[in-house]
N, C-alpha and C positions, 0 to 999 in steps of 0.2 A: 624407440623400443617397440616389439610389435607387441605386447602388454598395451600398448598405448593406443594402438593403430582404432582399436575399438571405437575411441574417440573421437576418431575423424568423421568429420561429415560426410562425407561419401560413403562409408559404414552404414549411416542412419537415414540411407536413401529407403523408401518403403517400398513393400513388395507390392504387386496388383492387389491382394487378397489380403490388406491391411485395414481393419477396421481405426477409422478415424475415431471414434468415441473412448478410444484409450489414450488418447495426447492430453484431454483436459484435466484428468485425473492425473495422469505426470505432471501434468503446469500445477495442480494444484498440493500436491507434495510436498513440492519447493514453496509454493508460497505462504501455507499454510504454516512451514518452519519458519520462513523468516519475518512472518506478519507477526511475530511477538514481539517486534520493534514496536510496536503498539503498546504492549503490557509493561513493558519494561517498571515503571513505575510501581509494579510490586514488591520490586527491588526498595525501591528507596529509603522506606523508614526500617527496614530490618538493616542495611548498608548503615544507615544512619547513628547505630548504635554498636558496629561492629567489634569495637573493642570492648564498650560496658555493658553489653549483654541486653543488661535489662532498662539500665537507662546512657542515652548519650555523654562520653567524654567529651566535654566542648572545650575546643581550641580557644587560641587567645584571639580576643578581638581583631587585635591589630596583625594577624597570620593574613598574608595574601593569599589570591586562589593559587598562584604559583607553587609557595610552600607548603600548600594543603594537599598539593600533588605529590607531595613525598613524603610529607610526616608519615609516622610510624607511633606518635604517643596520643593522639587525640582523634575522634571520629570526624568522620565526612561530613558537611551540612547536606540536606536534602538541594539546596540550590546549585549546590556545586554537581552533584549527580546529575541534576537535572540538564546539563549540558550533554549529556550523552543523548539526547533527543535530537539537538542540534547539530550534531555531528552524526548522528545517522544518516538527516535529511541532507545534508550536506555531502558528502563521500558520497550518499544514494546517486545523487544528482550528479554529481561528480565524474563518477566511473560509469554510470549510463551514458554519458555524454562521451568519454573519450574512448570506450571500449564496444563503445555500441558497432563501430563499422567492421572490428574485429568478428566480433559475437556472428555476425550476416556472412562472413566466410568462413569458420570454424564451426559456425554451427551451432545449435542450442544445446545437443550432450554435451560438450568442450565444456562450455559457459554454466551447465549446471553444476558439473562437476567443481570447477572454479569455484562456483559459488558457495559449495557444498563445504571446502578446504577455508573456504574466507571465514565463512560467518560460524562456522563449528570452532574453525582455529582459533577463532578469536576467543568463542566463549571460554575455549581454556585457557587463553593466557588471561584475560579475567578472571579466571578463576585462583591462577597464581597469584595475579595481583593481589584479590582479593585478603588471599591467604598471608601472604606478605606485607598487607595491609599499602601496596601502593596505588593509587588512584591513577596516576597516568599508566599502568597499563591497561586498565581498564577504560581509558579513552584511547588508546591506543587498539587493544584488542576486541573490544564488539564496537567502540566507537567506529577507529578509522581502519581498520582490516576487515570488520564485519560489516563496516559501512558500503566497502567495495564489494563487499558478497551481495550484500542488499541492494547494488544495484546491478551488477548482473543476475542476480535469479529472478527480478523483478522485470527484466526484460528480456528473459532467456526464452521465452513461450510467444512472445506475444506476435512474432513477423511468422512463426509457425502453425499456428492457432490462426489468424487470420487465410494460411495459403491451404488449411486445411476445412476450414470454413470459408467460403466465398462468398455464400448465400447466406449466412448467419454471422456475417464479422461482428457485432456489437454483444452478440450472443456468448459468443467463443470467448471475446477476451473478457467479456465479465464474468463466465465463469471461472476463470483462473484468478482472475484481480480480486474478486468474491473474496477467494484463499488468504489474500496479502492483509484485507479487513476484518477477517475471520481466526489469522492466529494467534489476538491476543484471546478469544474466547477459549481456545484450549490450554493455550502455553500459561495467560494468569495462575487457573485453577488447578494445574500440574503443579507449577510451580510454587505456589501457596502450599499445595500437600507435601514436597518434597521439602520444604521450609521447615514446613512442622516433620516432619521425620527426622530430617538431620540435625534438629536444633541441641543442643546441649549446654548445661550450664558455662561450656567456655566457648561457644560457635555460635552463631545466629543460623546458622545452618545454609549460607547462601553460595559458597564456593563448592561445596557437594555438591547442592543443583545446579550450579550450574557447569558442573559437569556430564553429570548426569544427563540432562539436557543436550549437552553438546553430542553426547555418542547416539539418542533417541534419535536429535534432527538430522545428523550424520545420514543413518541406514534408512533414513525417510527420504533427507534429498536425493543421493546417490541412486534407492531404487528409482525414484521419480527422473532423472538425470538420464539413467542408461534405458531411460522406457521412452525416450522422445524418438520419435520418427517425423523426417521430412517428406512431402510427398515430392514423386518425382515430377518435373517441370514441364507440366501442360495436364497435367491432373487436375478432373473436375468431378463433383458428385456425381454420382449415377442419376441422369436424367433431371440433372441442371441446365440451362444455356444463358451464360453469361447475358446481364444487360446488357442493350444499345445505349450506351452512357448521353448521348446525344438526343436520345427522344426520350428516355425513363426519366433521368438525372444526373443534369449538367456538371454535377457534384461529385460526381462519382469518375474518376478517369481511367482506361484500359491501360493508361503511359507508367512511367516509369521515371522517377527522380534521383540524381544521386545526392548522397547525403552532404558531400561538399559541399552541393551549391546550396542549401537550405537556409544556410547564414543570412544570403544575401535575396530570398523572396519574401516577397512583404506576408502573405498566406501563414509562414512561417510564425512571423513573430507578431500577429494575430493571435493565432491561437496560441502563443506564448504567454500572451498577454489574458486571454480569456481560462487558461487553466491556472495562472497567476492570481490572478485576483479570486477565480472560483475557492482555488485552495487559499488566498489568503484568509480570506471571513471565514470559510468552515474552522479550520484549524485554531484560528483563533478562539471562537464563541468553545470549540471543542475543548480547549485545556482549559477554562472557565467554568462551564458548564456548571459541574457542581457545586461551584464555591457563588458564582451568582443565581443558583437556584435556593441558597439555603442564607444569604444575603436578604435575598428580595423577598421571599415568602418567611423566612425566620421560623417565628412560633407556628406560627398557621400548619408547618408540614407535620404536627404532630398536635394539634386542636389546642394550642395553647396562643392566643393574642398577643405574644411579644415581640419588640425587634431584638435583630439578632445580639447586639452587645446586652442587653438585660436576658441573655437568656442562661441557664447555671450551666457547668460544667459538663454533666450528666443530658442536659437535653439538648446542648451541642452537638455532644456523641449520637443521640438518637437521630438529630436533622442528618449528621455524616452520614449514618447510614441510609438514610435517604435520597443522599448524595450518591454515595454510590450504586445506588439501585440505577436509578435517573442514569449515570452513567452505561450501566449494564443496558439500559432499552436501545442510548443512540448509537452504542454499540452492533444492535441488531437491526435500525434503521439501513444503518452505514451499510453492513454486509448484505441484505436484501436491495438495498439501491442500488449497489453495483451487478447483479442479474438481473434484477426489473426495469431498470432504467437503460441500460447494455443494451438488453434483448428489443426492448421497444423503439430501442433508438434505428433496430435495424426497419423498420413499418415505417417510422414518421421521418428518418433520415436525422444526421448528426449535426448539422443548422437548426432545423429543430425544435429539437431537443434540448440544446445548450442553448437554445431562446426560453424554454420552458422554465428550465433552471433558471433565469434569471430575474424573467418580467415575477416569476413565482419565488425566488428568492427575495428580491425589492418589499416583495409584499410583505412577506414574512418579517424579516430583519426590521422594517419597520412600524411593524405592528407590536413586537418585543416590548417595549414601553409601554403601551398601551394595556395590552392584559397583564402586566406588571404593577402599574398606577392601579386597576382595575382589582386586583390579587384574584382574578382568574386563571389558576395551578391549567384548567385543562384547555385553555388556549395556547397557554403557554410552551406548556410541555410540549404539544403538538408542532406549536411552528418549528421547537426546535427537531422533531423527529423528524419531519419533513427537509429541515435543511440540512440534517444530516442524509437522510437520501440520496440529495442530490450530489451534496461533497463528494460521498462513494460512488454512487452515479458519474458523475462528473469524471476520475478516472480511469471509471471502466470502459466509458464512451471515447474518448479521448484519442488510444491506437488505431480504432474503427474510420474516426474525423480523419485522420494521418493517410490511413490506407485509401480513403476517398478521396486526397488533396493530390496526395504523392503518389498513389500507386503502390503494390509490395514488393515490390523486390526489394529492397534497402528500406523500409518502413520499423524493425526493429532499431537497428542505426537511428534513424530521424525522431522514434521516438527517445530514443535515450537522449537526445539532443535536448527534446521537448521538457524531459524532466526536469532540466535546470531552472525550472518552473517554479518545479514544488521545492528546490531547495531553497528558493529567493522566500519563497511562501513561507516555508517552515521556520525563518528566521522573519519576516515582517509579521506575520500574524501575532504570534503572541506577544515578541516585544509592541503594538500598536495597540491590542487590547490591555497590554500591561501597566502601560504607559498613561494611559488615556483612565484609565481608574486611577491609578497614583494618583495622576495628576488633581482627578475633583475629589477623592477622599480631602487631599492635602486641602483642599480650599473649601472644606466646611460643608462638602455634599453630601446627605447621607446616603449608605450601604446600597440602600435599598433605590436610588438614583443613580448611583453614580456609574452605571452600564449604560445611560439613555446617549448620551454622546456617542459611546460607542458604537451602538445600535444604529444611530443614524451615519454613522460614516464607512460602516461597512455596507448600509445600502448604496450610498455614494460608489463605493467601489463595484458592486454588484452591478448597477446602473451604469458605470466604465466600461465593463462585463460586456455585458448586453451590444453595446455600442461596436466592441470590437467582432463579435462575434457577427453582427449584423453589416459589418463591411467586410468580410469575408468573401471570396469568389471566386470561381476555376482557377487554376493555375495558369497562367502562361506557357504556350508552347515553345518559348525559345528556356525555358527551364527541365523541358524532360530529356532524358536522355535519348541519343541517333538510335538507329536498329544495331550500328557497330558499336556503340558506347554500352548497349546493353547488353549485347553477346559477349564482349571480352569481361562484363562486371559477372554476368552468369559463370562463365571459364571459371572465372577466379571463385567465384562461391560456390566450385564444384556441384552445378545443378545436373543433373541429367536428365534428357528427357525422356519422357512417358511412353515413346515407342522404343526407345531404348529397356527403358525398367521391362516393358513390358515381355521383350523377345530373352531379355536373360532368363526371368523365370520362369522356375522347371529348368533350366539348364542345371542350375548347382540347387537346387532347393529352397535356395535363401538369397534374398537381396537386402544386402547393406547387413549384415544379422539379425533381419525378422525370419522367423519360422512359421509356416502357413497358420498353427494354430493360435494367434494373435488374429485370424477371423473367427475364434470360437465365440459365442456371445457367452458362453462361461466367465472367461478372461476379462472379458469388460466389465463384467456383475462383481468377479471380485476386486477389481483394480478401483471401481467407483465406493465398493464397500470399506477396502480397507482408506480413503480420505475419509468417505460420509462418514462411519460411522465415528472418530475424533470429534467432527464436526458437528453431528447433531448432539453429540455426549455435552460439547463446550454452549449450545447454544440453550440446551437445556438448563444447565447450570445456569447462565445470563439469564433466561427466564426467570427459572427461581428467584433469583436476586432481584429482577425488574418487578416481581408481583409482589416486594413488601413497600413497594412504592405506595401501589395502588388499596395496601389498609389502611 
């Protein structure tokens, strides 16, 4: 259809007169909608009550999770929702990995767009579900159809962003990645307010929003989607000159890999291995967090000397809310790691860096006990803001490493490979910290201990970490691809090149459908305004909430 044609890659070939500082703000569009895979959990105890309103219909004990996927007479337990986290990370990982070499030839509009029909489509048939009261489509629709959106818009920018940044690769994808850690601060507090709008004595109010929701992220990703431009092939900054990768850094290569062969270099599943474990411990400690800060500290978070089982009703509820503050600050740890950690990794290089995170993580993780036995709240709190840093850090540094290992031509591709990472992650981590508390509550350990095992064996794993990262090395040259293996991959990913871009335009006005005035710095001030300012509204609000910690 030529309706369609827009989509093509070769459309969103850029003109000479193409300001590059408008592609992070489309990267961030998209991420910013689908990073409320984050928040999700504000769903949960409203879902939880869906049919009784005000308090939970509980099912019969002996109801399997099977038949809980279809009743219709009794509400959802929170643990059964809580699978929708898992099936995020999972699908994420999933469809990054097999869609990723698609995505490198169709291009990043195709794959926003894509993503835009996944993870909005989904919300609505959630939203049926909801209304119908069935639970499998709601793992069916944001679970595993919004799953697939989540991981093409997660890596629709990233092989784009790095060939529009050369000189800033760690830069560029952390400010998009920024987005991914950043939309549960807006989508939670939308979403809580849209909760309390639609709520009524026979609605918990949560299939309106998420509606609602669904048509906002819609007209967010889609403009974000049809703003991407690729630059044309041999485009460089104005008054850059590419490193001599042999006398700057061995680490950095001019070549080029294809994505098939990534399975079988060991480089590969190193850093497999090092953003595995990175994200195991974060993710872990992160869905904890609050429940082993108000665990371990109890009465103390509100001046009262109790552990936490002798404390009333009423001052539970106060620690929660303390809990959730705590929550709100590594929320905004997370999202600042992924630009500050990004940006610096491009200075100190992405070996590093992910050495920093580690011998600096070990410390951390195993210090946890220590200002816990101690009941010092501001050691505490600290290491874990710090480790949450790095987790987002971790990341946003990640496609930078990739574009240093492998080259960018097929660098989106190979990251989506990489993701299968985080999906292994997102299911070891919490079942490992889950597990590991059971297990010493069950034998007599109390609360306020029974994290210290865990603590030390996610430094174990961080200390794994460390190890892989530090046998990391150039690629081998019988892994890049010929000059002919590259030229028919280029065909195929309809690249064009730069003296080509450059003699069409002014012929027709417009290459690929940019219009000159996408070099207006007007254009760029509104297109960063209209991310920023969600952005700073969500982080203000996480402020708020983090500063009743600190009374």
């Amino acid at each position: 259809m030529a309706l369609l044609d827009v989509l093509d890659k070769e459309r969103t070939i850029a003109a000479p007169s193409f300001n590059r500082w408008l592609v992070p703000p489309a990267a961030l569009a998209i991420h910013l909608c689908i990073g409320m895979a984050y928040g999700f959990s504000v769903f949960w105890l409203p879902l939880s009550r869906a049919i009784g309103i005000k308090d939970p219909v509980a099912c019969a004990k002996e109801m399997s999770l099977l038949a809980e996927l279809f009743t219709t007479t009794c509400d959802w337990k929170i643990s059964s929702l809580g699978w929708m986290y898992t099936l995020f990370f999972v699908f994420l990982g999933g469809s990054a990995a097999m869609f990723g070499g698609w995505l490198e030839r169709a291009g990043p509009r195709k794959a926003g767009v894509v993503s835009a029909l996944c993870w909005c489509g989904g919300l609505v048939i959630s939203a049926i579900g909801i209304y119908k009261h069935q639970m499998w489509m709601m793992w069916l629709g944001s679970g595993v159809i919004g799953g697939i959106g989540l991981g093409l818009g997660y890596i629709s920018p990233v092989s784009t962003l790095i060939k529009w940044f050369p000189d800033r690769r760690g830069m560029a994808t952390g400010m998009a990645i920024m987005g991914f850690g950043g939309g549960a601060v807006i989508g939670a507090p939308m979403a809580a307010a849209l909760m309390k709008y639609f709520a009524s004595p026979t609605s918990v109010g949560v299939w309106q929003t998420f509606l609602v929701m669904a048509a906002v992220y819609f007209v967010f990703m889609m403009a974000g989607a049809l703003s991407y431009r690729v630059p044309a092939l041999g485009w460089k900054p104005a008054g850059w000159t590419p490193p001599v990768s042999a006398k700057t850094n061995t680490m950095i290569t001019p070549r080029h890999v294809h994505v098939k062969r990534v399975w079988g270099i060991p480089q590969f599943w190193l850093l497999w291995g090092v953003l595995c474990l990175n994200v195991t411990a974060g993710i872990g400690i992160l869905g904890m967090a609050s429940p082993m800060l108000q665990e371990i500290f109890a009465g103390k978070l509100i001046g009262v000397d109790l552990a936490f089982n002798d404390l009333s009703v009423a001052q539970k509820a106060s620690i929660a809310a303390v809990g959730a503050s705590f929550l709100g600050l590594l929320s905004l740890f997370n999202i600042g790691g992924r630009i500050v950690w990004a940006s610096c990794s491009d200075y100190l290089g992405r070996k590093p860096t992910y050495s920093i995170f580690f011998i600096l993580g070990f410390i951390l993780y195993a210090s946890i006990p220590n200002s816990a036995h101690a009941n010092n709240l501001f050691l505490f709190v600290a290491a874990f803001c710090i480790i949450m840093s790095m987790y987002g850090g971790g990341f946003a540094t990640v496609p930078a490493y990739l574009a240093d290992l492998f080259g960018t031509q097929m660098v989106g591709a190979i990251h989506g490979r990489l993701l299968t990472a985080w999906s292994a992650a997102g299911v070891f981590g919490p079942v490992l910290v889950n597990y590991i508390r059971e297990y010493q509550i069950a034998n007599g350990v109390p609360k306020a201990q029974a994290y210290d095992v865990t603590m030390y064996v996610l430094s174990g794993m961080i200390a794994l970490g460390l190890l892989c990262n530090l046998l990391i090395r150039p690629v081998a040259d019988k892994y890049f691809m010929t000059d002919a293996e590259l030229a028919a991959e280029k065909k195929l990913a309809h690249d064009r090149d730069v003296s080509l871009n450059n003699s069409m335009a002014g012929t027709s006005g417009n290459t690929g459908g940019v219009v000159v005035i996408n070099n207006n710095p007007a254009v760029a001030a509104f297109a960063w305004l209209a991310v920023g300012i969600p952005l700073s509204i969500g982080i203000w609000l996480t402020l708020q909430k983090a500063a009743v910690f600190f009374k």
